[in-house]
C-alpha positions, 0 to 999 in steps of 0.5 A, spaced: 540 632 817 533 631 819 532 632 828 530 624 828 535 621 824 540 626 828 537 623 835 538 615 832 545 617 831 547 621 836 544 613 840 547 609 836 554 609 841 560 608 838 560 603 833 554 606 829 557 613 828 560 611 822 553 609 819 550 613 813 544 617 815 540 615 809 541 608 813 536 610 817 527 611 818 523 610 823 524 606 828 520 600 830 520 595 835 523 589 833 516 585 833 513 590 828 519 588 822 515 582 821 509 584 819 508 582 812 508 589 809 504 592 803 502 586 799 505 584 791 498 586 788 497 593 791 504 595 789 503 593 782 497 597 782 501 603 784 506 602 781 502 603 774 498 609 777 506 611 776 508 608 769 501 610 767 501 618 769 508 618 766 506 616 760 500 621 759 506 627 760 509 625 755 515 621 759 518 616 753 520 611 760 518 610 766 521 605 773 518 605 779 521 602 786 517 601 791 522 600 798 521 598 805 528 597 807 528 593 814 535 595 819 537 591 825 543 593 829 546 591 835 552 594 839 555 592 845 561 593 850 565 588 855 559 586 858 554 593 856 549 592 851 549 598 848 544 600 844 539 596 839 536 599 833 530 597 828 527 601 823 523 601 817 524 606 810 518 605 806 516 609 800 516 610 792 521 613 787 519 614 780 524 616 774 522 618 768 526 619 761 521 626 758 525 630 752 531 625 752 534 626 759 532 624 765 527 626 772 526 623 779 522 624 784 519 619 791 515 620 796 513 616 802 505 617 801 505 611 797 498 612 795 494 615 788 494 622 789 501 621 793 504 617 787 501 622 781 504 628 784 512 625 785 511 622 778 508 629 775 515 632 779 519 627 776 516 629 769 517 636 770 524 636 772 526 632 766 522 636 762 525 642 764 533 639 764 532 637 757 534 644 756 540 643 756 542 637 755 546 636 750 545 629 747 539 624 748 539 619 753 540 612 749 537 606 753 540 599 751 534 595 751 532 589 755 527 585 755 521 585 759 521 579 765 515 580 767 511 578 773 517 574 777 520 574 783 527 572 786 529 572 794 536 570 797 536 563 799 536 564 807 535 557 812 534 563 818 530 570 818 535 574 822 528 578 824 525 570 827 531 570 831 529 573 838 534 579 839 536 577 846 540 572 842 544 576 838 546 580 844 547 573 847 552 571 841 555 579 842 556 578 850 559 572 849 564 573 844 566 579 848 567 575 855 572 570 850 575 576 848 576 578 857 577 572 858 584 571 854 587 578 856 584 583 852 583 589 855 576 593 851 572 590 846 566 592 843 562 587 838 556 589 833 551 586 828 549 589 822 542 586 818 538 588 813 533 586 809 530 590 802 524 589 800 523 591 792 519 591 787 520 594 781 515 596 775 518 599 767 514 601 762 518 596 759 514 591 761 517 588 768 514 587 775 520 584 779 519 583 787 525 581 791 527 580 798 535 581 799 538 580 806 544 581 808 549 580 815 555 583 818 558 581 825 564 584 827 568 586 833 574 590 835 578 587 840 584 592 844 591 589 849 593 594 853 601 593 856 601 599 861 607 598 863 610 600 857 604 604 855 602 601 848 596 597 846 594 594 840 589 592 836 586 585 832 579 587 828 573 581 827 575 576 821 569 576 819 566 577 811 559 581 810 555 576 807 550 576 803 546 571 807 541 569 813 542 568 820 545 561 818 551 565 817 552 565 825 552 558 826 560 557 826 560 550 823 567 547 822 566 544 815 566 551 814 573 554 816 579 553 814 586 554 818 591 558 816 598 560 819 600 559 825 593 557 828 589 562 824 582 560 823 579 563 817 572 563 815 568 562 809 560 561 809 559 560 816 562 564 822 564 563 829 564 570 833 566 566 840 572 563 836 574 569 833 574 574 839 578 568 842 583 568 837 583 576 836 585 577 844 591 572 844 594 576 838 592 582 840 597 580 847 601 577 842 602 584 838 604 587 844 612 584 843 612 582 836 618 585 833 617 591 828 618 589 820 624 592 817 623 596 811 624 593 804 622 588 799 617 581 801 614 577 797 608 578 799 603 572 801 595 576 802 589 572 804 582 573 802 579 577 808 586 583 806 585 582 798 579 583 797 580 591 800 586 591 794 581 589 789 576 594 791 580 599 791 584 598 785 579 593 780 574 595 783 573 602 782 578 605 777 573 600 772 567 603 773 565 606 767 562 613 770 570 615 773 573 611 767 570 618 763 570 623 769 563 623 769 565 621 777 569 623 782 566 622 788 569 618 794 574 615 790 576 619 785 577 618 778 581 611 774 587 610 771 584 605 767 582 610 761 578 608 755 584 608 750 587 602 755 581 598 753 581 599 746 588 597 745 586 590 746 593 588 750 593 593 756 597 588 761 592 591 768 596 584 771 599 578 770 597 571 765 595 569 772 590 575 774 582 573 771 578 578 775 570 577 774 564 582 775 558 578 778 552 579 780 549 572 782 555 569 786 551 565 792 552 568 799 556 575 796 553 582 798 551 584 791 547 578 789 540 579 787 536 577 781 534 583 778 538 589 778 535 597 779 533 597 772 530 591 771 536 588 768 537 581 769 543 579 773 550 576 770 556 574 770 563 577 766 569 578 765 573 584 767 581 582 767 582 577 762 589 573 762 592 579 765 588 584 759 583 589 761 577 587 757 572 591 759 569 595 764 561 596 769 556 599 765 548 600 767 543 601 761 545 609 759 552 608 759 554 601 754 552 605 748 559 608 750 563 602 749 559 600 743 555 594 747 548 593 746 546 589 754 546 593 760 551 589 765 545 590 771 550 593 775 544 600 777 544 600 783 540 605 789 540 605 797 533 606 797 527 609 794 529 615 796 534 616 791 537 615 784 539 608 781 546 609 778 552 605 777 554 601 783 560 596 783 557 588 783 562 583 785 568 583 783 573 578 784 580 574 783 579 568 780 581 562 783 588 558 781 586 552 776 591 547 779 591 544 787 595 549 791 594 550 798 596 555 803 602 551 806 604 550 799 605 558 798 609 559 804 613 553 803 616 557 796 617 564 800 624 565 801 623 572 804 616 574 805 610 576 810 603 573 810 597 578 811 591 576 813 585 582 814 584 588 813 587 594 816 589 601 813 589 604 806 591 610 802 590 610 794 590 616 789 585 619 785 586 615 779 586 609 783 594 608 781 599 609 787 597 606 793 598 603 801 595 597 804 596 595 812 592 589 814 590 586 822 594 581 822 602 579 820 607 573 820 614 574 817 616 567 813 623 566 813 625 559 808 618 557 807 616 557 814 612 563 819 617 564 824 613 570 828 608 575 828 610 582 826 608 590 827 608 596 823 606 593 817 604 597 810 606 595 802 606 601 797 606 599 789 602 601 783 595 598 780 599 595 774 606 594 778 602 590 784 598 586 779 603 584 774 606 581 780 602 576 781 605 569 781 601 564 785 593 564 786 591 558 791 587 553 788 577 554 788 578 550 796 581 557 799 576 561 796 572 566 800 569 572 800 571 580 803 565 585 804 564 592 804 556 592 807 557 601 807 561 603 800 560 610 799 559 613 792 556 618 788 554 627 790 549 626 795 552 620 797 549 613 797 551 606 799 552 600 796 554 592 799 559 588 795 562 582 795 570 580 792 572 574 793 579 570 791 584 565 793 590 567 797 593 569 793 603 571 792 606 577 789 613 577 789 618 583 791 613 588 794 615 595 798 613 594 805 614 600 809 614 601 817 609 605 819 611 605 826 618 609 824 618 616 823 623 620 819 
């Protein structure tokens, strides 16, 4: 860890420790993430001083990126502003294929001579890994796109906005939430903005602007007589959006169980700090759930924590291989699974697609790291594994000759791999609403949230909690509950599926920091479905010991 980006963590207060160093660059005011940065042009003129100089030792392909990763963060506390933070990364990576295998090398002295020197670097780490490189890389084609650009369609830059009314949202909410009976809270805003451009030997020069927003809150309730407290978390998704995302507009909510506000493409944080100091209180006397077997009823904002975990990763084609096995372990979901052609991952009813176009999502982008263009695809069809996520260098393996533009870096600073796009639940075809779904419950619980999990390194047996719970009893939500965690299989939990609501409960659950890889990095993803019922689940009670 470098001194500066110690300083700015050991600054961040305690709402940004958990952030990845490599996050980080220099620290800048907030006017300055304005400025316009280097112009497409130049960047094209330098990035073919990269592609140019690979050629000319050697290196059979080449891709440049040229980076300036923009960060905004805003931490408060009751009444306190924390901390707020602004940096710039800007740099060059330049990966090279030389002898069959793969080099990398970046800098941020994005000039000529700095440029020649890393692509020299990257040249020669090739060359001299290709000593033991046991079989060629073979890259599925793709063609060249171009001089194009692509942008998130934004309506509000988080960086026009004046940070003295971020930290007026943040306090606001922190008030509602004191205001109603919580005894701490703390809120934080995450924003960001990559600013790309990538060149190939194949042909391609693709610029692109990619913004992405996090609100989120912790609020606590304390019963000091009883010495207890309780906790409800912000009921807000990632999203890959502007800062439109914070106008709350109410043709965007939806209302759950028991009064529960659920949000989609917009976000009221006030509303929400509200509702999370009530239920926090009300935890406080909630009765403790009785272990045994529910039917479960899962919200988007909880569900798609369990599709990451147990779609999500175990179907990334480097832990299918063993290839992987950083952060999240390996997969269950072998490749013999795959090619019998009728391995059941769930029921007739689970359709779970891989996108890296869904507007809003955090992986959306026009163009992947490898200068693929962004699709669609099935990964779970009718219940049956279809396929799995794969970049340029890895398809061949599954007999495909198309990258599924899923390559992904953190920044310029390092290596493109395979990242996880979206991957999310279809919606169910017929209409079908929340209250429909408890309506058919005769003994179940309603979880709203994430919260807690565990799952093994094959992505098999797994535990979930959430933030909120609500017992149903003969159709009907009778109390919250506490102490609430389910425990199943991947492909017990899946089969299990009976009823998916219909395309108007559809939304979007965020990971804006999912780790992967050996040095680590950090990828944003999307996984958006309908609420969603699996029937005769084991729930256990956390708050029991034995």
């Amino acid at each position: 860890m470098k001194r500066r980006d110690f300083v700015q963590l050991a600054g961040l207060g305690a709402g940004g420790l958990m952030l990845p160093v490599s996050m980080f660059g220099n620290s800048i005011t907030a006017e300055a993430l304005l400025e316009p940065g280097m112009d497409v042009a130049v960047k094209k003129r330098m990035a073919d001083v990269a592609l140019n100089t690979a050629k000319s030792m050697g290196a059979s392909y080449a891709d440049a990126r040229i980076g300036r990763y923009l960060n905004q963060y805003v931490f408060t506390r009751e009444k306190q502003v924390q901390n707020v933070v602004n940096t710039e990364s800007f740099g060059i990576g330049i990966r090279v294929i030389a002898n069959g295998t793969w080099g990398f090398a970046s800098t941020n002295n994005v000039t000529e001579d700095g440029i020649k020197k890393a692509t020299a670097q990257a040249v020669s780490i090739a060359k001299a890994n290709s000593k033991i490189q046991k079989e060629p890389v073979v890259l599925a084609p793709t063609p060249s796109q171009g001089e194009v650009s692509w942008k998130t369609p934004i309506k509000k830059d988080f960086k026009e906005v004046p940070v003295s009314d971020k930290v007026a949202i943040l306090l606001a909410a922190n008030a509602g939430a004191m205001d109603n009976g919580a005894s701490f809270v703390n809120s934080s805003l995450f924003m960001v903005n990559e600013q790309k451009y990538f060149a190939s030997t194949d042909g391609s020069y693709i610029d692109q602007d990619i913004h992405r927003i996090w609100p989120t809150f912790g609020v606590t309730a304390i019963d000091r007589a009883a010495g207890k407290f309780k906790s409800r978390d912000a009921m807000s998704a990632p999203m890959g959006m502007g800062f439109e995302y914070m106008d709350g507009l109410a043709s965007e909510k939806l209302k759950g169980p028991n009064g529960l506000t659920l949000y989609r493409n917009s976000y009221d944080m006030v509303e929400d700090a509200i509702s999370a100091a009530k239920q926090a209180n009300e935890m406080l006397s909630a009765k403790s759930v009785d272990p045994g077997k529910y039917d479960l009823v899962l919200e988007p904002n909880h569900l798609g924590l369990t599709i990451h975990e147990s779609v999500g990763h175990p179907t990334e084609l480097d832990r299918v291989l063993g290839y992987e096995a950083n952060y999240a372990g390996t997969s269950f979901a072998t490749m013999d699974k795959w090619k019998s052609g009728d391995f059941k991952y769930g029921s007739d009813l689970v359709n779970i697609f891989a996108d890296k176009i869904q507007p809003g999502s955090l992986g959306a982008v026009g163009y992947d790291d490898e200068g693929v263009k962004t699709k669609k695809w099935d990964i779970i069809k009718d219940g049956v594994l279809v396929n799995y996520q794969a970049i340029r260098d890895q398809v061949s393996m599954l007999g495909q000759k198309e990258s599924h533009g899923c390559c992904y870096a953190q920044s310029w600073n390092d290596v493109q791999f395979q990242r996880m796009p979206n991957i999310s639940l279809a919606p169910g075809k017929e209409k079908y609403s929340i209250d429909d779904m408890i309506k058919d419950v005769e003994k179940g619980i309603y979880i709203a949230g994430r919260g807690s999990y565990s799952i093994d390194q094959q992505r098999y047996n797994f535990q979930f909690g959430g933030t909120v719970f609500y017992e149903i009893k003969d159709g009907k939500i009778v109390g919250m509950l506490n102490d609430v965690a389910y425990q199943s299989n991947t492909q017990e939990f899946w089969n299990s599926c009976v009823k998916i609501c219909d395309e108007s409960d559809y939304r979007m659950f965020g990971s804006f920091f999912d780790g992967k890889g050996q040095p680590s990095q950090v990828s944003a993803v999307s996984h958006g479905s309908s609420t969603s019922r699996f029937n005769d689940i084991n729930v256990i009670n956390t708050g029991r010991t034995i």
